[in-house]
C-alpha positions as a Markdown table, in Angstrom:
| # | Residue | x | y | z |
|---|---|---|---|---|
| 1 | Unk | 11.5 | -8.4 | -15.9 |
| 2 | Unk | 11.7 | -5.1 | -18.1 |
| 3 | Unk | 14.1 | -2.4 | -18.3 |
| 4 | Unk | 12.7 | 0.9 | -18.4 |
| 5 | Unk | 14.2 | 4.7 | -17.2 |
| 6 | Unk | 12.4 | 5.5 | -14.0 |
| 7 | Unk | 10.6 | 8.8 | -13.7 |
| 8 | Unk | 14.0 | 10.0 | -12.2 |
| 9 | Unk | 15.5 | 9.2 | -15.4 |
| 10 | Unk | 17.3 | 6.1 | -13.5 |
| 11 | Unk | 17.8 | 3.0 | -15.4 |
| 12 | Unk | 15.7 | 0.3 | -13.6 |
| 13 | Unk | 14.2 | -3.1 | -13.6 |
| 14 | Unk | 10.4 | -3.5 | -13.5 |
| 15 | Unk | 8.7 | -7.2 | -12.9 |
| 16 | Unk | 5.5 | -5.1 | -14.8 |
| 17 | Unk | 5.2 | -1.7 | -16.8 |
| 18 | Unk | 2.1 | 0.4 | -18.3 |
| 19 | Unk | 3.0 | -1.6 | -21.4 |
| 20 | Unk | 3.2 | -5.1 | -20.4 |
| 21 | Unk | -0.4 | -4.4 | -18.0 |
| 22 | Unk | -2.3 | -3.5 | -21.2 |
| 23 | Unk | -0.8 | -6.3 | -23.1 |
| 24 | Unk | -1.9 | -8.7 | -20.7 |
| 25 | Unk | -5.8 | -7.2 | -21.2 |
| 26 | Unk | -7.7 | -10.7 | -21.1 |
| 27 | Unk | -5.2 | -12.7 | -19.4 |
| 28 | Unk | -7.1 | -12.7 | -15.9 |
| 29 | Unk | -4.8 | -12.9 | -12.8 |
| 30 | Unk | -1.5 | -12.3 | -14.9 |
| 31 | Unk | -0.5 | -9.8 | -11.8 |
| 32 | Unk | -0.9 | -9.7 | -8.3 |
| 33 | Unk | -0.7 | -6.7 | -6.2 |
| 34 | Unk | -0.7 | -5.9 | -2.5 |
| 35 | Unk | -0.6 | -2.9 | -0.1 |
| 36 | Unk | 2.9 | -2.2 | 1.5 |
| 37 | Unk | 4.0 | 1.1 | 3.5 |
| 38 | Unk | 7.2 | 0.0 | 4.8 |
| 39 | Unk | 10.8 | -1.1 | 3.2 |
| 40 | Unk | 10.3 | -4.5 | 5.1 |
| 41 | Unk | 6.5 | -5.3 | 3.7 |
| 42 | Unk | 7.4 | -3.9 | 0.6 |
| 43 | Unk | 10.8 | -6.7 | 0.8 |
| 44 | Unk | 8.7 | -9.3 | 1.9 |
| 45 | Unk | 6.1 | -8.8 | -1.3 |
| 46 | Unk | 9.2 | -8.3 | -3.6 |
| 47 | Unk | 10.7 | -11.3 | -2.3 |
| 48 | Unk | 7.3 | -13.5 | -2.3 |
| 49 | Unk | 6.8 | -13.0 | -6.3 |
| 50 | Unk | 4.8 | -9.8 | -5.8 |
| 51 | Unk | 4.7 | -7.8 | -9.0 |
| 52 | Unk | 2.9 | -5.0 | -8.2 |
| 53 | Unk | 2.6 | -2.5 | -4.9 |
| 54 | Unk | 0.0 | 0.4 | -3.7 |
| 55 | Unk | 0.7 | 2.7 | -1.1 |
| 56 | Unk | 0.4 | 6.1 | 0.2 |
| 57 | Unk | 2.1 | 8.9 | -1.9 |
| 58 | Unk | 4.2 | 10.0 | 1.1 |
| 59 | Unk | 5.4 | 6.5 | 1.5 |
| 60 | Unk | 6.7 | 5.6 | -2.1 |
| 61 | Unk | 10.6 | 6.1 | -1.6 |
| 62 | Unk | 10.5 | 3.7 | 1.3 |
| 63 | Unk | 8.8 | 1.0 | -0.7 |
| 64 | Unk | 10.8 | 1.4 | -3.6 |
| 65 | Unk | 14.2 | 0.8 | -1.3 |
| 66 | Unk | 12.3 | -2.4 | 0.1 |
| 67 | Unk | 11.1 | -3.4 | -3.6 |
| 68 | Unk | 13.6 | -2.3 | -6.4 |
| 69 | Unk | 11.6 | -4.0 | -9.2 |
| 70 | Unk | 8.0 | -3.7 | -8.5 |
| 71 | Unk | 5.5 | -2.0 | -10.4 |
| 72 | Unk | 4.7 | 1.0 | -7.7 |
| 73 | Unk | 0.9 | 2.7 | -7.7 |
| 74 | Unk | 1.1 | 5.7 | -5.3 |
| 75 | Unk | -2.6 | 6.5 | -3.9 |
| 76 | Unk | -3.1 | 10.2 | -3.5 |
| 77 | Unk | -4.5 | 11.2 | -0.6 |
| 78 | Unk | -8.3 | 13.1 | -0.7 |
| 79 | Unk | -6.6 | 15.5 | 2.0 |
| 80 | Unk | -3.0 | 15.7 | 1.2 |
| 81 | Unk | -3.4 | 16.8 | -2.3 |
| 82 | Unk | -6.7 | 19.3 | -3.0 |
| 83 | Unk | -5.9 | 22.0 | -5.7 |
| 84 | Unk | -4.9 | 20.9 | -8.9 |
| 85 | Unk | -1.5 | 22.4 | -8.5 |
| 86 | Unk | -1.0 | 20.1 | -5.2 |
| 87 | Unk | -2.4 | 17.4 | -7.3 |
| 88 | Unk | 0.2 | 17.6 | -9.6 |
| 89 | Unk | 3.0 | 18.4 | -7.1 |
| 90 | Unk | 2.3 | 15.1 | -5.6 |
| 91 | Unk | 2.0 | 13.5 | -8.4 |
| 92 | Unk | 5.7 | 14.1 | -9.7 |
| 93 | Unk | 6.9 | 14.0 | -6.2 |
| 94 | Unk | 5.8 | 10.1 | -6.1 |
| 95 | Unk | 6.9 | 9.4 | -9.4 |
| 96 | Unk | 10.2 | 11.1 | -8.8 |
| 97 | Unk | 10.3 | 8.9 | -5.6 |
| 98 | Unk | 9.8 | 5.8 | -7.2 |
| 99 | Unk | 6.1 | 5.4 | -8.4 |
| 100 | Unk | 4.9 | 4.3 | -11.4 |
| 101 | Unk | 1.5 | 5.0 | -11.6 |
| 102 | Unk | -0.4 | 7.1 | -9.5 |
| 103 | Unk | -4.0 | 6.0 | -8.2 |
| 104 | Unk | -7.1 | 8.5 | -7.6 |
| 105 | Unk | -10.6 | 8.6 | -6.9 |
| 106 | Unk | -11.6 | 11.9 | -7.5 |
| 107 | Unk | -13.3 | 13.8 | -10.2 |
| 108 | Unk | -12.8 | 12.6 | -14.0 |
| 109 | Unk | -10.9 | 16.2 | -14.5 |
| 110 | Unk | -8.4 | 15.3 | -12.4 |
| 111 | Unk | -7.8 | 11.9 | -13.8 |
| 112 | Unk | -7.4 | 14.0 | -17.6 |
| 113 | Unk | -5.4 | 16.7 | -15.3 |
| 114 | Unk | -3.0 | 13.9 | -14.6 |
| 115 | Unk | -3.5 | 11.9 | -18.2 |
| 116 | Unk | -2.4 | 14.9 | -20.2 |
| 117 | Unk | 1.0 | 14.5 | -18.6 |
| 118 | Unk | 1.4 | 11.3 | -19.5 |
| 119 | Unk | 1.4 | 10.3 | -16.0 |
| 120 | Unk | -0.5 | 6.8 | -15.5 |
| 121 | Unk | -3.2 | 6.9 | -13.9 |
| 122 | Unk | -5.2 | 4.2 | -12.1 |
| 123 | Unk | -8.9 | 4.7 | -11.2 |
| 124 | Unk | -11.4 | 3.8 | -8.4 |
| 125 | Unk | -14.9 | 2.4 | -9.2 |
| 126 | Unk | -17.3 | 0.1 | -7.3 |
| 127 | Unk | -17.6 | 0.8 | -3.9 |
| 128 | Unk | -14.9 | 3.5 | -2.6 |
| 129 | Unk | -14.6 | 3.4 | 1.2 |
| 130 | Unk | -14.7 | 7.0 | 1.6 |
| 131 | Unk | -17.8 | 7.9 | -0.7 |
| 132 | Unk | -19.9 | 5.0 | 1.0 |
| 133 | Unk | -22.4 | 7.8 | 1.9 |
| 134 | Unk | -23.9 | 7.6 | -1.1 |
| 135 | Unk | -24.5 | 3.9 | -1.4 |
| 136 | Unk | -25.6 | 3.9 | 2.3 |
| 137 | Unk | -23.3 | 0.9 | 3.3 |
| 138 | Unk | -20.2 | -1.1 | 3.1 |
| 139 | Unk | -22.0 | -3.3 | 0.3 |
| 140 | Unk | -21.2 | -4.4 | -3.6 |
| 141 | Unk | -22.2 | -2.0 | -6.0 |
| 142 | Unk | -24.0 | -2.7 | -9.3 |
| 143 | Unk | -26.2 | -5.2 | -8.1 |
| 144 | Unk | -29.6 | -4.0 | -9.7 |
| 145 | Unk | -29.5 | -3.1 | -13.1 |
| 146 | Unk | -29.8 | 0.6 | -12.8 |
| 147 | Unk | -26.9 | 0.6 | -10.5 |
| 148 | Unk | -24.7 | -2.0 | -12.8 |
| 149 | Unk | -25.7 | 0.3 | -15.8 |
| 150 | Unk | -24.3 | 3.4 | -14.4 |
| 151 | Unk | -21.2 | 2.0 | -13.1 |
| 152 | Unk | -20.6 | 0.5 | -16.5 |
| 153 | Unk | -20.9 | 4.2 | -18.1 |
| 154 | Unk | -18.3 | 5.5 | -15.2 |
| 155 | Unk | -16.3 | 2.5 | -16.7 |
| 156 | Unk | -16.4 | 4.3 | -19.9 |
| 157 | Unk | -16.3 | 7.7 | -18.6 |
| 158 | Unk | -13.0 | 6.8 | -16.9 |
| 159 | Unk | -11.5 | 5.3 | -20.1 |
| 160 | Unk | -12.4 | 8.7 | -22.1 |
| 161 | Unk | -10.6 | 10.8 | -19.6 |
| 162 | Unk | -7.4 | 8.8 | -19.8 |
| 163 | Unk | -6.8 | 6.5 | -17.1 |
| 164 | Unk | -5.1 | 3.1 | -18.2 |
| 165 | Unk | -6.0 | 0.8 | -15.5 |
| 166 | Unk | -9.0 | 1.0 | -12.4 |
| 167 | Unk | -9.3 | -0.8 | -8.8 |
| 168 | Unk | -12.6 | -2.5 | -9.3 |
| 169 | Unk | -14.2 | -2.8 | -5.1 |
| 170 | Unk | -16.9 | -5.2 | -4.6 |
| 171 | Unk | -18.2 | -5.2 | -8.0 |
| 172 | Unk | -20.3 | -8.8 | -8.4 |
| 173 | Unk | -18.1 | -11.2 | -10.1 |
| 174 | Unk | -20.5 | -11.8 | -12.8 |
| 175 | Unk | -20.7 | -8.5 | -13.9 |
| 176 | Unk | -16.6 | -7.6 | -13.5 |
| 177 | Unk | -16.8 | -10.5 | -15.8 |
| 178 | Unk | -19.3 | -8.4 | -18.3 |
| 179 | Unk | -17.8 | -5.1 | -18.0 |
| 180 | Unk | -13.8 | -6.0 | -18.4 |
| 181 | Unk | -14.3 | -7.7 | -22.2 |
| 182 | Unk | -16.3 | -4.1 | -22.7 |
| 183 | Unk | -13.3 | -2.2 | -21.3 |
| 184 | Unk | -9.7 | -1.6 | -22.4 |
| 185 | Unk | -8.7 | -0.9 | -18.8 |
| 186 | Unk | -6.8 | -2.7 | -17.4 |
| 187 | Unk | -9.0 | -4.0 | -14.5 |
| 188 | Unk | -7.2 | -4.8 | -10.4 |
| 189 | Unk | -9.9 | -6.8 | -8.7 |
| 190 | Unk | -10.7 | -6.0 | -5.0 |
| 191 | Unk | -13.4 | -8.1 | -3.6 |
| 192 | Unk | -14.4 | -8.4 | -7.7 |
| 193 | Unk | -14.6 | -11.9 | -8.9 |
| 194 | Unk | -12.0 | -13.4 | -11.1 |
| 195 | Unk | -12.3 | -12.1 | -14.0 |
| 196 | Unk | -9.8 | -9.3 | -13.7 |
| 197 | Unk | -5.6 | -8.5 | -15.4 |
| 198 | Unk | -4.8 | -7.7 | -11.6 |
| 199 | Unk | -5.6 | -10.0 | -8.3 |
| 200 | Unk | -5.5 | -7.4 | -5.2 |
| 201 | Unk | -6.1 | -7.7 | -1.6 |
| 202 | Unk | -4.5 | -6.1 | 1.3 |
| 203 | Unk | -1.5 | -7.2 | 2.8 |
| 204 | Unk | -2.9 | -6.6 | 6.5 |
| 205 | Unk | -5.6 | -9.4 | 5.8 |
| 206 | Unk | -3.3 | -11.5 | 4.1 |
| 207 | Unk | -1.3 | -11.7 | 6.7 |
| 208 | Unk | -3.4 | -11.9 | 9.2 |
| 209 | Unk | -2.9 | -9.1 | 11.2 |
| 210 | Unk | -6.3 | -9.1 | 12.8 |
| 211 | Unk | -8.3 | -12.0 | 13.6 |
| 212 | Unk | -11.6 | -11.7 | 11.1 |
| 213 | Unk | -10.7 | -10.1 | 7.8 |
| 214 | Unk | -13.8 | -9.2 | 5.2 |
| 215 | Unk | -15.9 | -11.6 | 3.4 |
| 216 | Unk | -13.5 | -10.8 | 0.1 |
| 217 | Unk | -10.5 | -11.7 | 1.5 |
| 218 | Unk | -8.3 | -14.8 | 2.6 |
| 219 | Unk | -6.0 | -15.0 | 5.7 |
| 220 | Unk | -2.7 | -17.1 | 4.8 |
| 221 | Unk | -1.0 | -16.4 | 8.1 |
| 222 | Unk | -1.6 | -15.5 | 11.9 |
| 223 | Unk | 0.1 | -12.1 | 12.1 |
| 224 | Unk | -2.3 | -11.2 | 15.0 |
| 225 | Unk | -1.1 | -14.1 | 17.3 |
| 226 | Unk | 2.6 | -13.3 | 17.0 |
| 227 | Unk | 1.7 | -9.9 | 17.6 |
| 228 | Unk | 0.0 | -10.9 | 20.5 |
| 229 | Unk | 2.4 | -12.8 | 21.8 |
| 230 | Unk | 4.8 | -10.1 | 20.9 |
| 231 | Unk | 3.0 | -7.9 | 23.1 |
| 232 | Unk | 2.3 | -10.3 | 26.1 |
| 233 | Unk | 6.6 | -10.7 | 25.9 |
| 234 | Unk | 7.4 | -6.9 | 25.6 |
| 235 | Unk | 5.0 | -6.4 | 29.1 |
| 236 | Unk | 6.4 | -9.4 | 30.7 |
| 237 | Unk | 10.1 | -8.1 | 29.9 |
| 238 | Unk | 9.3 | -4.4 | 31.3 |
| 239 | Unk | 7.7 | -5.9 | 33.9 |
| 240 | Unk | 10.7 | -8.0 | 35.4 |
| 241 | Unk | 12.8 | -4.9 | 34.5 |
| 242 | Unk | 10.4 | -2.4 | 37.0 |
| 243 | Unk | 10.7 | -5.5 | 40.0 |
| 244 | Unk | 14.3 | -5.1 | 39.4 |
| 245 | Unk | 14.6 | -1.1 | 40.2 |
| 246 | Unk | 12.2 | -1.7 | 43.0 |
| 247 | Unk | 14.5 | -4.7 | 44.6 |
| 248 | Unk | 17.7 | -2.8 | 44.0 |
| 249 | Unk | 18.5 | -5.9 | 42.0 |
| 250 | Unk | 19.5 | -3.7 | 38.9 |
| 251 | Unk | 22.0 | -2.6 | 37.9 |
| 252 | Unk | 24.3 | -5.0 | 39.2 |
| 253 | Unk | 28.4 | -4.3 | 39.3 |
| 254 | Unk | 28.7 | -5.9 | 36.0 |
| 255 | Unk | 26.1 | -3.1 | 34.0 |
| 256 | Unk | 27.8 | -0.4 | 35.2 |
| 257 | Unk | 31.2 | 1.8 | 34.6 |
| 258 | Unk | 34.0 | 2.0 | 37.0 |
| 259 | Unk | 36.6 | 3.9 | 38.2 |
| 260 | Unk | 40.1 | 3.4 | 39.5 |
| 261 | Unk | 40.3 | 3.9 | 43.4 |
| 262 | Unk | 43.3 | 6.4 | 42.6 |
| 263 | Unk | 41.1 | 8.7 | 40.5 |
| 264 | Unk | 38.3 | 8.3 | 42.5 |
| 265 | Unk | 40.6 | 9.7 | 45.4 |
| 266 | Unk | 42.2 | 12.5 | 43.8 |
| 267 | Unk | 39.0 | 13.7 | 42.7 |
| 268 | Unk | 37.5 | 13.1 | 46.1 |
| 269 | Unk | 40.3 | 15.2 | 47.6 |
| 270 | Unk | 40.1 | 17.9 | 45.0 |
| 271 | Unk | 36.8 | 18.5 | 45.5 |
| 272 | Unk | 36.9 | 18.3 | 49.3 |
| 273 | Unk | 39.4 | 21.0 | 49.8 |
């Protein structure tokens, strides 16, 4: 654990900083990170050994109450943030909240945009979910050599324009493997092999909370059952509660107020008259 002043000039404990991320650059899984939007995933990630967090910009101050000392990325939204004044704006907004780095997929001008204020910045190669047009599919990227090629010069190109770390999605593990000793970004591996500073997957598949997660991720618990039976308790509850109104069998004397026979009198006879 580091000491560092926050980007709200707060004296703080980080489990990782921008520093101690490059310095691990070859130690592959030195960090793990995992999504959280709440205080309470954010606590349960803080309290599991979790070092490092992603979530939505408008989110950050809620998962920096639920994780004081975790290293924060805040993803900024395609939509939320379009001009490069809003870019900014949200930027320092999420840094002010709590973040520590700030995570984007758009165009390399932004990521300098960002650089040049000594934000850090965290890019997005590999497949991104919401440019899969142009690979056709939810598939890896860089399996032929053309494709591998290219993505290794946006490796570079990304470097150039300042970023300090990127999430690698579905890259093949052999090549993750080729492209991070070529690099000096720091790489977070989603669905990318081993070979990679960071180890990320979500914390919904983690947990479990549906019942098939993708071919890159593990489920270590049953979220989706308790959930389930959750549910099935909630409707059984209302349920017995709706019988009740309908058979006059609530409320009962016992769930509701009284009054004295006196006052109920007087104000019977004040009314009355």
């Amino acid at each position: 654990m580091t000491r560092i002043f926050s980007w709200a000039a707060q004296v703080s404990d980080r489990d990782a900083t921008v520093a101690s991320l490059k310095a691990a650059k070859g130690s592959f899984g030195a960090f793990a990170q995992v999504t959280a939007e709440t205080e309470a995933e954010a606590h349960a990630a803080s309290e599991a050994g979790i070092e490092m967090l992603v979530c939505r910009a408008s989110n950050v101050a809620k998962v920096r109450k639920g994780a004081p000392r975790a290293f924060i990325t805040a993803a900024l939204g395609f939509a939320n943030a379009i001009t490069d004044e809003e870019i900014l704006r949200t930027a320092f907004a999420a840094l002010i909240d709590g973040a520590d780095a700030v995570l984007t997929g758009r165009r390399l001008e932004v990521v300098s945009l960002l650089a040049s204020e000594d934000i850090p910045v965290v890019g997005h190669l590999g497949f991104v979910p919401r440019k899969s047009t142009w690979v056709g599919n939810i598939r890896a990227v860089g399996k032929t050599g053309d494709e591998a090629l290219e993505l290794f010069h946006k490796f570079c190109r990304l470097e150039d324009a300042g970023a300090f770390a990127v999430e690698c999605e579905l890259v093949p593990a052999r090549l993750m493997a080729e492209i991070t000793q070529r690099s000096s970004l720091v790489t977070i591996s989603l669905g990318s092999g081993p070979s990679a500073e960071v180890a990320f997957l979500f914390s919904s598949d983690i947990c479990g909370e549906t019942d098939t997660v993708p071919r890159h991720a593990r489920k270590y618990g049953d979220l989706a059952s308790l959930n389930r039976q959750v549910e099935a308790e909630r409707i059984r509850a209302l349920s017995a509660f709706r019988t009740d109104v309908a058979g006059a069998a609530f409320p009962q004397d016992s769930e509701t107020a009284t009054i004295p026979d006196e006052a109920l009198e007087k104000f019977l006879n004040e009314v009355d008259r």
